[in-house]
C-alpha positions as MATLAB code, in Angstrom:
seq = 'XXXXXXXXXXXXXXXXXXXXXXXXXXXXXXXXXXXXXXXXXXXXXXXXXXXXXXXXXXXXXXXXXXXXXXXXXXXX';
ca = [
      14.242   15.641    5.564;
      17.087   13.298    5.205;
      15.829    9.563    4.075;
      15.948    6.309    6.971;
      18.776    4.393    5.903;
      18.502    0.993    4.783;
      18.680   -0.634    8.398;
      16.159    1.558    9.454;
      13.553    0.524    7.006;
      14.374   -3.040    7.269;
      13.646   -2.911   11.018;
      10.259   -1.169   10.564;
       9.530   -3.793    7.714;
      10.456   -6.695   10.167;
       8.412   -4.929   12.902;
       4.883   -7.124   13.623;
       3.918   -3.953   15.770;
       3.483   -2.365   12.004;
       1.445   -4.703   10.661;
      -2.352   -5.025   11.179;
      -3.396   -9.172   10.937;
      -0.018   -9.677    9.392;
      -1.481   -8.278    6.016;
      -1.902   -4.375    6.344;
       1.244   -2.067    7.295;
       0.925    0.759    9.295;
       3.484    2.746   10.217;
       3.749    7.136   10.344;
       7.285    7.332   10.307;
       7.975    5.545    7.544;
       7.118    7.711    4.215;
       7.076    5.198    1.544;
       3.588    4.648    0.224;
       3.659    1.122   -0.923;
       5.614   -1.592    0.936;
       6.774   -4.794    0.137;
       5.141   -7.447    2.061;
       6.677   -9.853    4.482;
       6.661  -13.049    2.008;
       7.765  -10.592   -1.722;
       5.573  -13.624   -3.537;
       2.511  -12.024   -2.805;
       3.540   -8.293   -4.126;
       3.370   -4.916   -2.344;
       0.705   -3.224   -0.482;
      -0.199    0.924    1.146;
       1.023    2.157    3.967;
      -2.094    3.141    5.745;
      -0.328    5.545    8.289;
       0.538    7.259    5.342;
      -2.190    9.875    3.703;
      -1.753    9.648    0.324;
      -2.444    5.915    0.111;
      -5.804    6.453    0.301;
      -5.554    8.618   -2.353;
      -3.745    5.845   -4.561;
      -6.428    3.520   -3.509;
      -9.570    5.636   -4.012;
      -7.949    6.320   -7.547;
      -7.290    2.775   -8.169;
     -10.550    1.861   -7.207;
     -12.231    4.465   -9.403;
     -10.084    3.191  -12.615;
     -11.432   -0.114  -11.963;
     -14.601    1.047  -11.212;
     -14.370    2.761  -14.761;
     -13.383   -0.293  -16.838;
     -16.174   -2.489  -15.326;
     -18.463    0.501  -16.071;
     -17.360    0.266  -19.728;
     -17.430   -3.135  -20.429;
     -20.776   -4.175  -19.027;
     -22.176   -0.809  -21.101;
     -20.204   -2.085  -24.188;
     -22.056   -5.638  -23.527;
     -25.393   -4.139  -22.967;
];
């Protein structure tokens, strides 16, 4: 599968119709897993059409999950 060029991205990126409350991006033909958001100060986020973010979230979440496990047993 050939890669959207550079136009084509933009243009889904600019797209409201692919973002949910201005803050979550949905879109299935766009691949890419995270996405910059529409003001880059405030970092990157999933793209929820896409399957494998949940993976990268549930996995996130778990890691964090971990490290607060850790601590509060360290502390205890």
């Amino acid at each position: 599968m050939e890669s959207p060029s550079k136009e084509i991205v933009q243009s889904w990126h600019d797209d409201a119709n692919n973002w949910k409350w201005k803050m979550f991006y949905c879109n299935k033909k766009d691949k890419r897993i995270f996405i910059d958001k529409p003001n880059t100060n405030f970092g990157t986020t999933l793209n929820f059409a896409n399957p494998k973010s949940y993976l990268v979230l549930v996995i996130a979440l778990l890691f964090f999950g971990f490290i607060l496990f850790m601590i509060t047993k360290k502390a205890s």
